[in-house]
TORFI-388706 format. One line per field, with one value per atom (N, C-alpha, C): x negated, y, z; residue in three letters; residue number from 1; atom name. Coordinates in nm, 4 decimals. Each point is the difference from the previous one (the first is absolute). Layout:
u: (X, ...)
v: (Y, ...)
w: (Z, ...)
residu: (Ala, ...)
num: (NUM, ...)
atome: (CA, ...)
END
This chain:
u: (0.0065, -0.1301, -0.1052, -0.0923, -0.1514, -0.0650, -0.1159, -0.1345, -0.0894, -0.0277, -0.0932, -0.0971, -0.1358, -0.1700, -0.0839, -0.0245, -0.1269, -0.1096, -0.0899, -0.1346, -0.1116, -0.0451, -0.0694, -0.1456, -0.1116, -0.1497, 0.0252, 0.0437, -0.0014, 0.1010, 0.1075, 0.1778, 0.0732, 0.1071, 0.0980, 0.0895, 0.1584, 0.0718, 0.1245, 0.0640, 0.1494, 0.0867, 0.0568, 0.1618, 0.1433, 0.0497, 0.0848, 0.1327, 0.0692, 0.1831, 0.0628, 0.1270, 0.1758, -0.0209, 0.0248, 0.0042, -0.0653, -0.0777, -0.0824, 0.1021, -0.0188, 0.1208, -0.0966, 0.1027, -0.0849, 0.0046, 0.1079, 0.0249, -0.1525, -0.0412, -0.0723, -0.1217, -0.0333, -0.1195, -0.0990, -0.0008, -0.1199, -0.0118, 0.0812, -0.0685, -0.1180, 0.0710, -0.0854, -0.1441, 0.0065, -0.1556, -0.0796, 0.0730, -0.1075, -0.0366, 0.0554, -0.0497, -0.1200, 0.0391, -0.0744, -0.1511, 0.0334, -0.1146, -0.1086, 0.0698, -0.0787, -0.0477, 0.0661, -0.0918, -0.0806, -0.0017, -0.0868, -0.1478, 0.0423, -0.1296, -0.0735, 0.0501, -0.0596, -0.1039, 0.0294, -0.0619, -0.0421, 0.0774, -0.0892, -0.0017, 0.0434, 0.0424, -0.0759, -0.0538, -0.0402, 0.1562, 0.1010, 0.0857, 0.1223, 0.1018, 0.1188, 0.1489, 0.0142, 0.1328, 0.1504, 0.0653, 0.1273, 0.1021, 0.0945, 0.0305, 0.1627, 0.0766, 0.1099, 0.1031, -0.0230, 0.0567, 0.1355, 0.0124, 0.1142, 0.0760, -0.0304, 0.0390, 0.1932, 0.0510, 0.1416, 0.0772, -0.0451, -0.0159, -0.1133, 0.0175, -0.1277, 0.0374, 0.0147, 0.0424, -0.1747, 0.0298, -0.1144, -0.1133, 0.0449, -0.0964, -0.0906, 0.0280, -0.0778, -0.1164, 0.0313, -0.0955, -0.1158, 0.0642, -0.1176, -0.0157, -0.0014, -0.0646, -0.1223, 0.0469, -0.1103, -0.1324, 0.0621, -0.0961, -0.1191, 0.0862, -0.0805, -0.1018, 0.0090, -0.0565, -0.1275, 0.0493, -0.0985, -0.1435, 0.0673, -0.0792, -0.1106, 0.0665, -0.0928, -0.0622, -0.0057, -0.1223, -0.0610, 0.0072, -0.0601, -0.1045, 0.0486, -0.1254, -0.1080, 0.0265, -0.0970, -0.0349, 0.0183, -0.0276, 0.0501, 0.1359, 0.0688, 0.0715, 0.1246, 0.0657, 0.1388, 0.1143, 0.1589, 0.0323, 0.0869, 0.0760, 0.1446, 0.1008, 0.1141, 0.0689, 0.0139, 0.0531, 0.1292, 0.0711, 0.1306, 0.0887, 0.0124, 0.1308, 0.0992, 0.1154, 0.0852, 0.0637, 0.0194, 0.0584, 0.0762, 0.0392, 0.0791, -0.1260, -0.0595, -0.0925, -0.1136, -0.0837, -0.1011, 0.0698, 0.0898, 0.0384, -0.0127, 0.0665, -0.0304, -0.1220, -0.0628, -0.2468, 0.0542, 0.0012, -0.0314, 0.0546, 0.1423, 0.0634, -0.0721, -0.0305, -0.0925, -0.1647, -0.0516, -0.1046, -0.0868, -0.0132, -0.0678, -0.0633, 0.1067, -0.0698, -0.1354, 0.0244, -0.1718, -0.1119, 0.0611, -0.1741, -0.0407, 0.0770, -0.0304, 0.0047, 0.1150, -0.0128, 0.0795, 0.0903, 0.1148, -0.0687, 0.0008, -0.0598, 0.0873)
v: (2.7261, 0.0570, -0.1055, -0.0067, -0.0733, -0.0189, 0.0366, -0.0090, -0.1325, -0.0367, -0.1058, 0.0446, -0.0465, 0.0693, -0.1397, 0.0309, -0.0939, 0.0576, -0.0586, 0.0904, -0.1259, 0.0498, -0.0397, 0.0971, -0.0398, 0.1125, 0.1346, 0.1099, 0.1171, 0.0724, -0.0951, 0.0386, -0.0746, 0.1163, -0.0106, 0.0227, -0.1542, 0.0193, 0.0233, 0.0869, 0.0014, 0.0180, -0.1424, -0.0119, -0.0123, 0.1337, 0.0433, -0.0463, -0.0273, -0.0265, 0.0567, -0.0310, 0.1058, 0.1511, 0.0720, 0.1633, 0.0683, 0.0963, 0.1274, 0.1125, -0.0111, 0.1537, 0.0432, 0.1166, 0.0253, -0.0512, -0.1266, -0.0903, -0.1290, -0.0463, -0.0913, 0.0212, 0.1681, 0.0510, 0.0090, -0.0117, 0.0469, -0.1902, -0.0657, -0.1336, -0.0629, 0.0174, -0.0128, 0.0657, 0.1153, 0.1106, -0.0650, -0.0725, -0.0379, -0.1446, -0.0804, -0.1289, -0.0111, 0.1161, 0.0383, 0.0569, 0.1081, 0.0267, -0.0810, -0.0772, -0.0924, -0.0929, -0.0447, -0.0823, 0.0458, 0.1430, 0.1190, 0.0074, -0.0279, 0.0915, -0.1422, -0.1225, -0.1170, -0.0363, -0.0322, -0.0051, 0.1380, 0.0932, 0.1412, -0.0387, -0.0489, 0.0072, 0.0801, -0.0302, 0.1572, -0.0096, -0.0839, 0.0334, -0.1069, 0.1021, 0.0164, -0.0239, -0.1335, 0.0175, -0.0432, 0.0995, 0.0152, -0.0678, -0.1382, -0.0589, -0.0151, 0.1269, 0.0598, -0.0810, -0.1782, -0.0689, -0.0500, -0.0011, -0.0580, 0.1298, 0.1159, 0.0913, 0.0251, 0.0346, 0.0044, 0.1380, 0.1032, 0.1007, 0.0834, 0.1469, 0.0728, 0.1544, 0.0420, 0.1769, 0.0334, 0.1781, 0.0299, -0.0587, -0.0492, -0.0876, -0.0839, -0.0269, -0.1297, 0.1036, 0.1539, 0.0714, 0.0071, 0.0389, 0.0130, -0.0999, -0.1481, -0.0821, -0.0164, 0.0170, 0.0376, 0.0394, 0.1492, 0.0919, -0.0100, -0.0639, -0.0217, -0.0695, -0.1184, -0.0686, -0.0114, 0.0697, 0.1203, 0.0312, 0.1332, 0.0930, -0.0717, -0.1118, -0.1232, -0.0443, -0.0408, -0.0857, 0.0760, 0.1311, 0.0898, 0.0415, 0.0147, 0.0119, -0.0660, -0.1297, -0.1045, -0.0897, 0.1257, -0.0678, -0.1072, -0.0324, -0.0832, 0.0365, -0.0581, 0.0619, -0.0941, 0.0640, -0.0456, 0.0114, -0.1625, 0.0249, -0.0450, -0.0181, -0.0513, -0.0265, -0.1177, -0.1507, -0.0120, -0.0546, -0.0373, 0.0512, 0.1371, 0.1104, -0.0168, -0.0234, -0.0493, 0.1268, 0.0726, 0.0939, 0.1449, -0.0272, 0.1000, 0.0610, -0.1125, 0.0782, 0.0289, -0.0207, 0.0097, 0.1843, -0.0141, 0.1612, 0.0748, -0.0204, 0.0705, 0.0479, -0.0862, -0.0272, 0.1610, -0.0339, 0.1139, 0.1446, -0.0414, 0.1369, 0.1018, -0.1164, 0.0478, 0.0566, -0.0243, 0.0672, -0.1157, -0.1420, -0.0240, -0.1026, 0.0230, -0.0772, 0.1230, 0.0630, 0.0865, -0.0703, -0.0708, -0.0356, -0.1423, -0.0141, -0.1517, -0.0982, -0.0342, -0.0737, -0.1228, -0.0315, -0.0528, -0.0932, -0.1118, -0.1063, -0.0909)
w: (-2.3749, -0.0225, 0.0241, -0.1383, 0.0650, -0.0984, 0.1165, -0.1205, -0.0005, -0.1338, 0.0005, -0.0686, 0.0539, -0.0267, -0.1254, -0.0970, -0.0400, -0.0252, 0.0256, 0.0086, -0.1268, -0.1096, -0.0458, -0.0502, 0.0214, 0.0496, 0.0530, -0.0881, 0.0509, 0.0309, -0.0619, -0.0599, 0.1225, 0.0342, 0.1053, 0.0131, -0.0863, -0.0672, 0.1136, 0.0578, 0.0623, -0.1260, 0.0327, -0.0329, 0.0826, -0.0533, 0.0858, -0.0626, 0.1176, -0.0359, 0.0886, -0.0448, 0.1025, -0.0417, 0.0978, -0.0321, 0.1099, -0.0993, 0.0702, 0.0240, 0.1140, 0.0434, 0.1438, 0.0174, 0.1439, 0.1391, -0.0075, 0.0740, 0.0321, -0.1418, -0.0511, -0.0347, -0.0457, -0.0061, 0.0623, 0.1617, 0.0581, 0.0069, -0.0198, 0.0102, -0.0890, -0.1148, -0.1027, -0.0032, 0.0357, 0.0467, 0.0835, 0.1400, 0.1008, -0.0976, -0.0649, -0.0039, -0.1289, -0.0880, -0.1103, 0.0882, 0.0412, 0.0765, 0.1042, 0.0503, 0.1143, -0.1307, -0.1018, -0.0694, -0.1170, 0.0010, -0.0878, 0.1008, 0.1450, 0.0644, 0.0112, 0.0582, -0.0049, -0.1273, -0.1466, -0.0681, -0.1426, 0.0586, -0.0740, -0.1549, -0.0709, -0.1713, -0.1041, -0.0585, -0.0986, -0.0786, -0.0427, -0.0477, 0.1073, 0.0138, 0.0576, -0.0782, -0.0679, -0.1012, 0.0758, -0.0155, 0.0656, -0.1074, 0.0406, -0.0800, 0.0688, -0.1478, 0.0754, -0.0688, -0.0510, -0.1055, 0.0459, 0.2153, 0.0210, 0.1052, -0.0496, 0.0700, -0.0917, 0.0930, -0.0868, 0.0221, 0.1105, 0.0435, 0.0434, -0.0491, 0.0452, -0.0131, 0.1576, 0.0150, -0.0163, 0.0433, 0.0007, 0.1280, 0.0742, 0.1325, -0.1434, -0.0709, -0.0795, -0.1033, -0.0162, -0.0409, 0.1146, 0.0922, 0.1163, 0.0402, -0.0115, 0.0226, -0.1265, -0.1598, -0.0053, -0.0323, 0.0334, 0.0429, 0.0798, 0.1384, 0.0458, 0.0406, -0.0726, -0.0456, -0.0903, -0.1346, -0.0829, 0.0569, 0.1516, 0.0826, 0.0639, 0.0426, 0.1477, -0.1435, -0.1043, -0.0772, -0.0489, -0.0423, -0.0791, 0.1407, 0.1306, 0.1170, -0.0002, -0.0676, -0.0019, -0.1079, -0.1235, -0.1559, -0.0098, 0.0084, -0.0926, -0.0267, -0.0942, -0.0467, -0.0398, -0.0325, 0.0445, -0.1866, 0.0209, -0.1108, 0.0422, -0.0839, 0.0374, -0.1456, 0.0465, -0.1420, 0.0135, -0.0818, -0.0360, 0.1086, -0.0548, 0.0722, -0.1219, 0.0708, -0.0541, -0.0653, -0.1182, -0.1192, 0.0824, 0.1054, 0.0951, 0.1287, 0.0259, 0.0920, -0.0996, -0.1063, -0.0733, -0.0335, -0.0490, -0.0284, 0.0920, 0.1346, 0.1203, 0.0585, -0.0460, 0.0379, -0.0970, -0.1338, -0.0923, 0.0406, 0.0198, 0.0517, 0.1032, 0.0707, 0.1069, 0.0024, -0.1318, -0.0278, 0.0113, 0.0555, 0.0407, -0.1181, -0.1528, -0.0976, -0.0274, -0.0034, -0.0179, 0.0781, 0.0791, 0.0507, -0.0056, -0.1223, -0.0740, 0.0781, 0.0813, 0.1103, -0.0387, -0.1722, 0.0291, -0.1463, 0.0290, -0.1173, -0.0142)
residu: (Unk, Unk, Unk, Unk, Unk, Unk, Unk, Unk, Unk, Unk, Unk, Unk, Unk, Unk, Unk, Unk, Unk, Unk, Unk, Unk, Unk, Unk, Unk, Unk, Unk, Unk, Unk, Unk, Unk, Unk, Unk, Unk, Unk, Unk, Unk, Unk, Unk, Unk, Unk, Unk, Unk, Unk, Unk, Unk, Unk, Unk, Unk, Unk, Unk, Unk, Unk, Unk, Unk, Unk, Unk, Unk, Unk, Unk, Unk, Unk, Unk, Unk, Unk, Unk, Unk, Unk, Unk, Unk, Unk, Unk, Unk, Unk, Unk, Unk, Unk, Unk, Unk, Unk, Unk, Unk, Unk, Unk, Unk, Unk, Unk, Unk, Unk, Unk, Unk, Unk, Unk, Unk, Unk, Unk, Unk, Unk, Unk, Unk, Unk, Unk, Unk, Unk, Unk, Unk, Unk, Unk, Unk, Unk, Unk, Unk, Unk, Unk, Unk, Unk, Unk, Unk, Unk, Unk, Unk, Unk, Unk, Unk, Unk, Unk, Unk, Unk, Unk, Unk, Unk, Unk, Unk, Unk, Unk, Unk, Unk, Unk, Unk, Unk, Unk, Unk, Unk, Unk, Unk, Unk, Unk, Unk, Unk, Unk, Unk, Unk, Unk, Unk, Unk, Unk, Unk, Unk, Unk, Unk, Unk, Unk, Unk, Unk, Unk, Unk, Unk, Unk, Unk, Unk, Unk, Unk, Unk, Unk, Unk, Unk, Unk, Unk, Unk, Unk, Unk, Unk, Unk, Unk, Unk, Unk, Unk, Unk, Unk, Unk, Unk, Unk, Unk, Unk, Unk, Unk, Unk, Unk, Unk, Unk, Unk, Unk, Unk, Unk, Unk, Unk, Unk, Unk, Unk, Unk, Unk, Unk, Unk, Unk, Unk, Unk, Unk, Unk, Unk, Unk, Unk, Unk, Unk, Unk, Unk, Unk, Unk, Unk, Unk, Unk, Unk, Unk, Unk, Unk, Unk, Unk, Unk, Unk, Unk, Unk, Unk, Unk, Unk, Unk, Unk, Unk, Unk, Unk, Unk, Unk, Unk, Unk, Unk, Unk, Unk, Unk, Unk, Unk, Unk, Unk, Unk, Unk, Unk, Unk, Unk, Unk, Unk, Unk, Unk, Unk, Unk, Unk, Unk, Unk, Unk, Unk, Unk, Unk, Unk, Unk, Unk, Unk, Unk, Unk, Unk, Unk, Unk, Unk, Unk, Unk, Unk, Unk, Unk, Unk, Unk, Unk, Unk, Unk, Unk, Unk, Unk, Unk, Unk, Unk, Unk)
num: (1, 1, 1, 2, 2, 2, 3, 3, 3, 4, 4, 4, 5, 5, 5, 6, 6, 6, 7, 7, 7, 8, 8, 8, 9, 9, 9, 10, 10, 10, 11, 11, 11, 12, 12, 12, 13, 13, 13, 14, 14, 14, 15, 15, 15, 16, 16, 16, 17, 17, 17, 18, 18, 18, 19, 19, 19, 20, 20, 20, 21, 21, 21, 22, 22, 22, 23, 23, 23, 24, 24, 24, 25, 25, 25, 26, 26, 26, 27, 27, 27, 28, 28, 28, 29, 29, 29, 30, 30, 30, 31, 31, 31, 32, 32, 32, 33, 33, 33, 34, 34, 34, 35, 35, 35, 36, 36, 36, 37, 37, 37, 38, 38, 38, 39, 39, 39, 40, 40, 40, 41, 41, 41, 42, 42, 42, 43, 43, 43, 44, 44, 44, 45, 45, 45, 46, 46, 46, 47, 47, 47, 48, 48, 48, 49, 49, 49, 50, 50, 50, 51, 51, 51, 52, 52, 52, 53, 53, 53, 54, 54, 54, 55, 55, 55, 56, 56, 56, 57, 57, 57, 58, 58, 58, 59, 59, 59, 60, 60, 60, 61, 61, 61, 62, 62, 62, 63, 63, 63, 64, 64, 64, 65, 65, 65, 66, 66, 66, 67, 67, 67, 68, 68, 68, 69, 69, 69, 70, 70, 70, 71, 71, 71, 72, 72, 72, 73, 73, 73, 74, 74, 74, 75, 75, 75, 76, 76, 76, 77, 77, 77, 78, 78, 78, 79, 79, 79, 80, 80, 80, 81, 81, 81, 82, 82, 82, 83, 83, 83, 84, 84, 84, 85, 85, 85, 86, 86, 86, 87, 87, 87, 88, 88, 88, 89, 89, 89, 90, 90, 90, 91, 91, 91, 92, 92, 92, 93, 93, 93, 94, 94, 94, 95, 95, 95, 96, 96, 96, 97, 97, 97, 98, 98, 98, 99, 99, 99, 100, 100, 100, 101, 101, 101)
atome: (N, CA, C, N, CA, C, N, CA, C, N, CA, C, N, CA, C, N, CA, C, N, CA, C, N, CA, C, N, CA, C, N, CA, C, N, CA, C, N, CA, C, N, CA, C, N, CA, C, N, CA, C, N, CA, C, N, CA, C, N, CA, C, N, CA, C, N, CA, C, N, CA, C, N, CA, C, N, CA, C, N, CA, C, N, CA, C, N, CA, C, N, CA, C, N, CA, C, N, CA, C, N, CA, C, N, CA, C, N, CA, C, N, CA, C, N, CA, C, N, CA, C, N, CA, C, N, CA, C, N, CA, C, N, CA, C, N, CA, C, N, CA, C, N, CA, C, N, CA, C, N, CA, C, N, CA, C, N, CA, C, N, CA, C, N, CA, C, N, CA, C, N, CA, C, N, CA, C, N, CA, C, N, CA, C, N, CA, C, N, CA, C, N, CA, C, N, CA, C, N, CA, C, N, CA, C, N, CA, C, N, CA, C, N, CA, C, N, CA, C, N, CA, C, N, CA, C, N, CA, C, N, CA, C, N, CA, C, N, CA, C, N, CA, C, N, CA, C, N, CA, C, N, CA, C, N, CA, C, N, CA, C, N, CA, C, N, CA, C, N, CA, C, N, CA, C, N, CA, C, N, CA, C, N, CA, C, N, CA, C, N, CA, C, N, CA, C, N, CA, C, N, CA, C, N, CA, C, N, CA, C, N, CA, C, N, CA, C, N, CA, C, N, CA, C, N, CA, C, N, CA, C, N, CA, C, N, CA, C, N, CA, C, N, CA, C, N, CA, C, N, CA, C)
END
């Protein structure tokens, strides 16, 4: 598991690798978050390009994610989900909220 952050003006890119499970999940949340509240993003892109696993812990990551930027007008996308988890976002409802580019 690990996240790496680039931040260019308003955009606050985590790129994530290994696997989101509920083992690995709340890690990913605190490090996303501590570097969500530090510089506050109007956009949040979740970059799921070296992820190789993802249960449902990786929906509610995020969700919740989503919830915390939408508190503070910005807003979450998530990039290169690899064909198995991109279906899962959908399965899960969460392509309705146009989150998956």
């Amino acid at each position: 598991m690990a996240v790496t952050f680039k931040h260019s003006e308003n955009t606050l890119t985590a790129v994530l690798s290994g696997e989101i499970d509920h083992h690995t999940a709340a890690d990913f949340r605190t490090s996303i978050d501590r570097e969500v509240e530090r510089i506050q993003p109007e956009l949040l892109i979740l970059d799921f390009g070296g992820i190789g696993f993802m249960d449902s812990s990786g929906i509610g990551l995020i969700m919740g994610r989503y919830k915390n930027a939408s508190e503070y007008g910005g807003k979450v996308q998530v990039v290169n989900a690899p064909p198995m988890i991109e279906r899962m976002i959908k399965l899960a409802g969460i392509g309705r909220l146009d989150l998956l580019k």
